[in-house]
Structure formats: structure tokens, C-alpha cells
C-alpha positions in Angstrom: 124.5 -25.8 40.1 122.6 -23.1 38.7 121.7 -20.1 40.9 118.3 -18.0 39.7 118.6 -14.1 40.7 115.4 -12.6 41.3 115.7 -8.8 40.3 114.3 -6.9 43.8 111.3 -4.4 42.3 111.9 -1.3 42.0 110.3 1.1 45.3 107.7 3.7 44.3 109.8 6.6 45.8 112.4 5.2 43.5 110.5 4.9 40.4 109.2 8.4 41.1 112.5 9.9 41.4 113.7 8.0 38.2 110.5 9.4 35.7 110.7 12.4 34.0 108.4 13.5 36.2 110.3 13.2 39.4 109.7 16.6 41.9 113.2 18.5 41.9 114.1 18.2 45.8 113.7 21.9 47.2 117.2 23.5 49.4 117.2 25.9 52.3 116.2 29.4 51.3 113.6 28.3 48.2 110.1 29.8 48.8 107.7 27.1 48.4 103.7 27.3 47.7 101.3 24.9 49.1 97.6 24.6 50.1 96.9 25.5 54.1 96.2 21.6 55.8 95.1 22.9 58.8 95.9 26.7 60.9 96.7 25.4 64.7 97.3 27.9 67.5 101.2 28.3 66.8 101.6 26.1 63.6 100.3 26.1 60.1 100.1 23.3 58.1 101.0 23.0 54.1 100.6 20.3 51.7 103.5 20.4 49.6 102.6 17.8 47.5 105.8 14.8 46.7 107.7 17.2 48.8 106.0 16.3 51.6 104.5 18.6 54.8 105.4 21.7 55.5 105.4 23.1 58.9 105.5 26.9 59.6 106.0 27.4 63.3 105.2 30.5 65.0 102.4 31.3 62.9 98.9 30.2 64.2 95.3 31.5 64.1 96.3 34.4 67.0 99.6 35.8 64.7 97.7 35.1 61.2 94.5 36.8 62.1 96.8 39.8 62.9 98.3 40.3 59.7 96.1 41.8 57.2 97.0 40.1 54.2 96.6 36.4 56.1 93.6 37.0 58.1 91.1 35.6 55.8 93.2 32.6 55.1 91.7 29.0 55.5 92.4 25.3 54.9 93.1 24.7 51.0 94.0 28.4 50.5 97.7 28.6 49.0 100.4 29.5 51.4 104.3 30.6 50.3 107.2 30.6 52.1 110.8 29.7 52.6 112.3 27.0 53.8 114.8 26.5 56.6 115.1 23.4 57.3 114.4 20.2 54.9 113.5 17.6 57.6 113.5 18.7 60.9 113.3 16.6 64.4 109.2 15.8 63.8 109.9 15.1 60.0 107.9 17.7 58.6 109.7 20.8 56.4 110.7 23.7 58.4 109.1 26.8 56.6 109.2 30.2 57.4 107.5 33.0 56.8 109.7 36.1 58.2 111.4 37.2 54.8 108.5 35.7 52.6 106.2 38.2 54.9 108.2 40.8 54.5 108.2 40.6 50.1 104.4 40.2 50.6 104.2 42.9 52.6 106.1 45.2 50.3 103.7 44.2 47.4 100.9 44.4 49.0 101.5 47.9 49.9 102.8 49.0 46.3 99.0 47.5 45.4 97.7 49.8 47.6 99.8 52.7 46.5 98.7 51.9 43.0 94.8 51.3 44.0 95.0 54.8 45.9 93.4 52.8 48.7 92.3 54.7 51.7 94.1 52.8 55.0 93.1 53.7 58.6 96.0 54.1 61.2 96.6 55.2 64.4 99.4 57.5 65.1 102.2 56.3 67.2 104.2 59.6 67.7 105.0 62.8 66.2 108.0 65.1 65.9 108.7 68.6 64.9 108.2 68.0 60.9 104.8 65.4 61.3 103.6 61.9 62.2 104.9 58.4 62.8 102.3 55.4 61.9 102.2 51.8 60.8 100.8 49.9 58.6 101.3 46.2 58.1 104.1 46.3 60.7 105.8 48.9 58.4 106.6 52.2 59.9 105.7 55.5 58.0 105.7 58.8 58.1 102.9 61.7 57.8 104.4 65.0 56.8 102.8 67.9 58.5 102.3 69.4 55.1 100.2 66.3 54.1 97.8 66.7 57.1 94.0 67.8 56.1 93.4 71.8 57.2 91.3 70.2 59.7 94.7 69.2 61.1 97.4 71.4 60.2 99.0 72.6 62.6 98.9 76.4 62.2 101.2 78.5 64.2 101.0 82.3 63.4 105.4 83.0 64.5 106.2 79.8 62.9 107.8 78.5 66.0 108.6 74.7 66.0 107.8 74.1 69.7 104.5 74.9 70.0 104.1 73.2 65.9 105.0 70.0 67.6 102.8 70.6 70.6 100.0 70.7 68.1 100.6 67.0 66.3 101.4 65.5 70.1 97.5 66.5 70.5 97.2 63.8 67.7 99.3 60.9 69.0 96.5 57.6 69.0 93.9 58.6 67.4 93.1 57.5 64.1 93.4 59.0 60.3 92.4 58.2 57.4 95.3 58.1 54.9 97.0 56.8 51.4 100.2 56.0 50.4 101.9 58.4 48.5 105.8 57.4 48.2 107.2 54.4 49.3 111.3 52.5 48.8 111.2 48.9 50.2 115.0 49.3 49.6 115.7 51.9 52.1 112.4 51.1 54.2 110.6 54.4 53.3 106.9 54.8 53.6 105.4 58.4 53.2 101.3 58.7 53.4 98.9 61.5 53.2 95.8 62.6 54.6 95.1 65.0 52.9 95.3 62.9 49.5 92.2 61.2 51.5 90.1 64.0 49.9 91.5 64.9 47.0 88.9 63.7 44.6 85.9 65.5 46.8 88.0 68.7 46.9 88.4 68.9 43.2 84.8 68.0 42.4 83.6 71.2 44.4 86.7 73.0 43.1 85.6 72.4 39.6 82.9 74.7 40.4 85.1 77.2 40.6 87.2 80.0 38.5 90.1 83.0 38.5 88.5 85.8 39.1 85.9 84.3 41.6 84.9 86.5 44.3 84.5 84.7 47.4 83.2 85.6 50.8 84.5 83.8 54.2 86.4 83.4 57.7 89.7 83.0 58.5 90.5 79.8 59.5 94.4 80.0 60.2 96.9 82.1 60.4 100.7 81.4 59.3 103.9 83.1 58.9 103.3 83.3 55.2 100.4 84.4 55.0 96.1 83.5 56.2 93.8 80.7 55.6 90.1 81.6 54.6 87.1 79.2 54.6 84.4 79.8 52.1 81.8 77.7 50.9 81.2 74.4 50.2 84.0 73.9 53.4 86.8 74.4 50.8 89.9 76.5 52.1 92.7 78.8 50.0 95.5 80.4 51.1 96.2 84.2 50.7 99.6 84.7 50.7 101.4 87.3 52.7 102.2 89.5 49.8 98.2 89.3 48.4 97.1 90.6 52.1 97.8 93.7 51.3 99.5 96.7 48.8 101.5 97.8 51.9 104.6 95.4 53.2 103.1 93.2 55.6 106.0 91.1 58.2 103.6 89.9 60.6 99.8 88.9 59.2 98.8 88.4 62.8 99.1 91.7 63.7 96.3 92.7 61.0 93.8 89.4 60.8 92.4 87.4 63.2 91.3 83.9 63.6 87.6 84.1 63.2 87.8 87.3 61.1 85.5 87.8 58.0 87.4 88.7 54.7 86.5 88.9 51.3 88.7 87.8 48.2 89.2 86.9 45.0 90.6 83.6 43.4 94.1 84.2 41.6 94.9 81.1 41.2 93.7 77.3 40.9 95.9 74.3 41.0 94.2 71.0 41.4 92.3 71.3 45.1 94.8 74.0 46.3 93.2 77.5 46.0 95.3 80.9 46.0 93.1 84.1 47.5 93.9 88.0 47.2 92.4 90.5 49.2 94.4 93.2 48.1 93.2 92.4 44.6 90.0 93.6 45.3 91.2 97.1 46.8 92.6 100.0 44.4 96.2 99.5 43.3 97.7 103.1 45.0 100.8 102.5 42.8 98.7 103.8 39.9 98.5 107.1 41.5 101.8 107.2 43.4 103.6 110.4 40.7 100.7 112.3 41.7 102.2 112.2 45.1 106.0 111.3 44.7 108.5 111.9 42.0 112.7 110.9 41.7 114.3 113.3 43.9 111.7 114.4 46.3 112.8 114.5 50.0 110.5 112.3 52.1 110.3 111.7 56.1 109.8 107.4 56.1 109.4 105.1 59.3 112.1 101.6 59.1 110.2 99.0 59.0 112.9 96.6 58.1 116.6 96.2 58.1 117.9 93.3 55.7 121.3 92.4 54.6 120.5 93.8 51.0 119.1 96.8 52.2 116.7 99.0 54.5 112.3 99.0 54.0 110.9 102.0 55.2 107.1 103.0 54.6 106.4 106.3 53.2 102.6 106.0 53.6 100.2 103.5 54.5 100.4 102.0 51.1 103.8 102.5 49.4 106.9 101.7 50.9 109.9 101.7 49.1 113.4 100.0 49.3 116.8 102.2 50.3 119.6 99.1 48.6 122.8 98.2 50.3 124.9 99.6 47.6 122.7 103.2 48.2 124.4 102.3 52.0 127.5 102.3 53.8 128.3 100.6 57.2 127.8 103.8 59.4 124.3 104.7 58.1 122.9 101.5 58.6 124.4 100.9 62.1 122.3 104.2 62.8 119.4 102.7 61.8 116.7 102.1 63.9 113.4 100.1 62.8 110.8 101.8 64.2 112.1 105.1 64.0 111.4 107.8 60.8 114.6 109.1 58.9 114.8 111.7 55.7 115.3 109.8 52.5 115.3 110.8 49.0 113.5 109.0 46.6 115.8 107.9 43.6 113.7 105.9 41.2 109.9 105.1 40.9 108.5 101.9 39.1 104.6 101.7 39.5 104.6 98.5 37.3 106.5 96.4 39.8 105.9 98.0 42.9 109.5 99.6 43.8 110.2 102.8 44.9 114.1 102.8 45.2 115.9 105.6 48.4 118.9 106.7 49.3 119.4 108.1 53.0 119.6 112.1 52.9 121.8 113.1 55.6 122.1 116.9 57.2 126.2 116.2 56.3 125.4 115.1 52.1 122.6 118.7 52.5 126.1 120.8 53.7 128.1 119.1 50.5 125.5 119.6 48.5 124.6 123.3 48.9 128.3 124.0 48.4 128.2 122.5 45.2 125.3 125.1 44.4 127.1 127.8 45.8 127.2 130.1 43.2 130.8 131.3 42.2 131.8 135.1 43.1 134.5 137.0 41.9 137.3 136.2 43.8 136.5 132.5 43.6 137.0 133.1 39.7 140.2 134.6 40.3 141.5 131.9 42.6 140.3 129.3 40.1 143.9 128.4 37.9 142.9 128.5 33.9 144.3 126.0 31.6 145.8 127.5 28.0 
């Protein structure tokens, strides 16, 4: 008896796995692209194609419309992420979109580094060196020194307190700011606001040149020196040692907030403007043999005791500089700033501004008028001669 065998058909699933152009099955942790099915209120749908449906819980229209880089997304838009789970409990590929969020994320704020967009944020906090904000669930920081001058907290004694009691004032309002550093390896995102008007403050810049004169009002004043608004709304700096010829430690004891000045422009780099005032007065160095000269005794008020040396003020204008090796330990425990003490002027050097002293004590007067003392006759006799 002869038995026929019928060959059983092939399936389609098999036949599709057999051709070349079978779909290579995806594992846990592959990132997968498909078009959006549908966006539910906790799920999203994605077509994966042969692979089948892929299902990426926890992400509906309420935490999609959320993110800025998903909330324009719609039905047949393409979708990545990773899998978790090949065939879960309801058949459908588990997806997630957690670490493929976080990559997109990254990128898409290295685009916006690179596009020198300009993002809004709120601020969240601050702390004594700036600002803590967020931007596409990425925290980042604000320096102080990147703040607009509308914003910069200017403190005349430098004191860190009331600096941070300044940028509190700013906690939830909004700025307008662009990225300026960022390390998706060490989770580092540093922004600017003033980078926000960069381009504006070099167009009316531009119009500018050294040697401007420049009329306007003090706008801040720092440790290191005064801010000055001029025209236009653009704002330099004049450094502590342009304020003036004489030694200035304290520029709030001179200027006020408010106060007008005029200067001239020294120096232009990009939008950041460096003003003199002093450049516009008469340098009394030029003149300063016609009223000092190396070894001239001089009365001179301390104004300042450093560990390289003692500033004391000889006029309104000059001061000069007694060194630490002009010094030892007893004189300058004596020292008082504040108080006027007799010095003698060793060196002048009108080119650079120094005038070097040397304390002249009533004791070194005594030594040295005996070294003076002319010799009489029995001081000859007493004196041994050498053959």
C-alpha cells in the first residue's frame, strides 16, 4: 500500500522569516522608530511595522504636550524609543522613552546652543554666585556675571549676603536667556542673559571709538570700581584705578548712585566698554619734581598697611609706596592708618606712577647727624692710623 504525503504549505510568518528580506527581531535595550498610531491619555501608540505594535506607557497627550520637543507630535509623525520588554501581558512591545528622552534632550539643547537660540525660563532659586533654572527638565545654572546690568547685582562692599539678597528678589520670574556651555556627561548646563543682547549691544557699540568722550550717570557702584550709563542705554565700567590719579580703596566714598560723570573710552572689547575719568583730568605726575625730589623729608597720612608695604598720601594726588624691605617689624606695628608720619622720599618715577619712602624716624635723625658731626681735634687723635 502506497501512502501519498502531502507537504503542509509553508505559513506567511514563516516564509517571511525565511526571505532575505525577513525583519531582524529587535532585543531589550534597541531604540526603535516608528510612526505615532494614535497619542491616548497615558499611552502612545507606534506602528513598528513586521515587528509589530509598540506601546509606550506613561506617555500620553497630558506628559507629551509638556515636553517641548513632543508637543507638536501627531498620528503618523515618527516616534523612537527603547524597548523593554518584547511582548508584554496585552501583546504589544513595551517601549520606553526615559533614556531615549533624555539623548533627545541633550541634542536638542546642543541645537540650541549651536542656533544661539534665545529660551525663556523661570528661575527656581538662587545662591551666593547666581541662578538655578530649567529647561527641558534639565537643570542649569545662571552665573551672576552672566546677568544683564539691568540685573546685576551690584553691591558697593562686595559683601556676599546682601549679593544673594539681591538674585532672591529674582526667584520666579522669567529671563530671557541662551546657552552658553553645556557637558551631558557630567550634567552641566551654564546660560546667559546677557548673551540675550549681545548682538544689539555691539550694533550700537560699533558706533563707537577709544578716545570717545562720553557724558552720563552712574548706574552702580562696585568694589572695583563704578558703572556709568551713557547713551543709546549702553553701560562701561570705570575701573577703580581710572576713577582717579589719587589711590582710591573705597569708590563709594567719592561717587554716588545717580551721580553725573563725564569720561572717556579706553578701551572696547566686543559689547563690554572700559571708561576713565581721570583720563580726562591733568596727569599731576608730570609736575610732581617741581614739588618733590629723592630725599626730601615729607609729613604723609597712612592710608594703607599691606603685607608688602605701607601707602601713605603725600597730597591729594600723589601718594607713594614706603616697601616692606624699606620696613622692619617695629615700625610697622607703630603704624597707624589714618594717622600722618615723616617719611623720606627715596625714588621718583613719574612714568609709572611710584614714588618709593622709607620711614624717617627722630632715632635714624640722632644717627644720622652724628655721622655729620664734623671731626675735631681730639677725635683725630683718638682715631688709630694704619702704616
Amino acid at each position: 500500500m502506497v501512502t501519498n504525503t502531502k507537504t503542509a504549505a509553508p505559513s506567511e510568518m514563516e516564509a517571511l522569516l525565511n526571505s532575505e528580506e525577513a525583519p531582524k527581531l529587535p532585543k531589550e535595550g534597541d531604540v526603535l522608530t516608528g510612526k505615532i498610531i494614535e497619542i491616548g491619555s497615558n499611552i502612545t501608540y507606534v506602528d513598528l511595522g513586521p515587528v509589530g505594535t509598540g506601546a509606550i506607557y506613561g506617555y500620553g497627550k497630558g506628559i507629551l504636550g509638556s515636553l517641548s520637543m513632543f508637543k507638536d507630535l501627531k498620528s503618523g509623525d515618527p516616534i523612537s524609543a527603547t524597548v523593554t520588554d518584547l511582548e508584554n501581558e496585552d501583546g504589544f512591545v513595551e517601549m520606553s522613552l526615559k533614556e531615549t528622552s533624555m539623548d533627545m534632550i541633550w541634542k536638542e539643547l546642543e541645537k540650541k546652543m549651536e542656533d544661539e537660540e534665545i529660551i525663556i525660563t523661570k528661575i527656581l532659586e538662587a545662591n551666593k554666585g547666581g541662578l538655578m533654572i530649567k529647561i527641558n527638565g534639565i537643570i542649569g545654572f545662571l552665573p551672576a556675571s552672566q546677568l544683564t546690568s539691568e540685573h546685576y547685582p551690584r553691591v558697593s562692599d562686595g559683601d556676599k549676603n546682601k549679593i544673594l539678597s539681591l538674585l532672591m528678589q529674582m526667584v520666579n520670574t522669567n529671563v530671557k536667556v541662551k546657552i552658553i556651555g553645556l557637558d551631558r556627561e557630567e550634567g552641566k548646563l551654564i546660560v546667559s542673559e546677557k548673551a540675550t543682547k549681545e548682538e544689539e549691544e555691539k550694533e550700537k557699540v560699533s558706533k563707537l571709538q577709544v578716545g570717545d568722550i562720553v557724558e552720563g550717570e552712574i548706574s552702580g557702584i562696585v568694589d572695583f570700581g563704578v558703572f556709568v550709563k551713557f547713551k543709546d542705554s549702553l553701560e562701561g565700567l570705570v575701573h577703580i584705578s581710572e576713577l582717579a590719579w589719587k589711590l582710591i580703596d573705597d569708590p563709594s566714598k567719592l561717587f554716588n548712585v545717580g551721580q553725573k560723570v563725564k569720561c572717556k573710552i579706553i578701551g572696547i572689547d566686543n559689547a563690554r566698554i572700559s571708561l576713565s575719568i581721570k583720563a580726562l583730568e591733568s596727569d599731576p605726575w608730570r609736575k610732581v619734581h617741581e614739588k618733590y625730589q629723592v630725599g626730601q623729608k615729607v609729613m604723609c597720612e597712612v592710608t594703607k598697611v599691606n603685607p608688602f608695604g605701607i601707602f601713605a598720601q603725600l597730597d591729594e594726588d600723589i601718594h607713594g609706596l614706603a616697601h616692606i624691605s624699606k620696613l622692619d617689624e617695629e615700625e610697622v606695628k607703630k603704624i597707624e592708618v589714618g594717622k600722618s608720619y615723616e617719611f623720606e622720599i627715596i625714588s621718583i618715577e613719574p612714568e609709572d606712577h611710584r614714588l618709593g619712602l622709607k620711614p624717617y624716624s627722630e632715632k635714624k635723625k640722632e644717627e644720622k647727624k652724628t655721622e655729620e658731626k664734623p671731626k675735631t681735634v681730639e677725635d683725630e687723635e683718638k682715631t688709630p692710623t694704619t702704616k
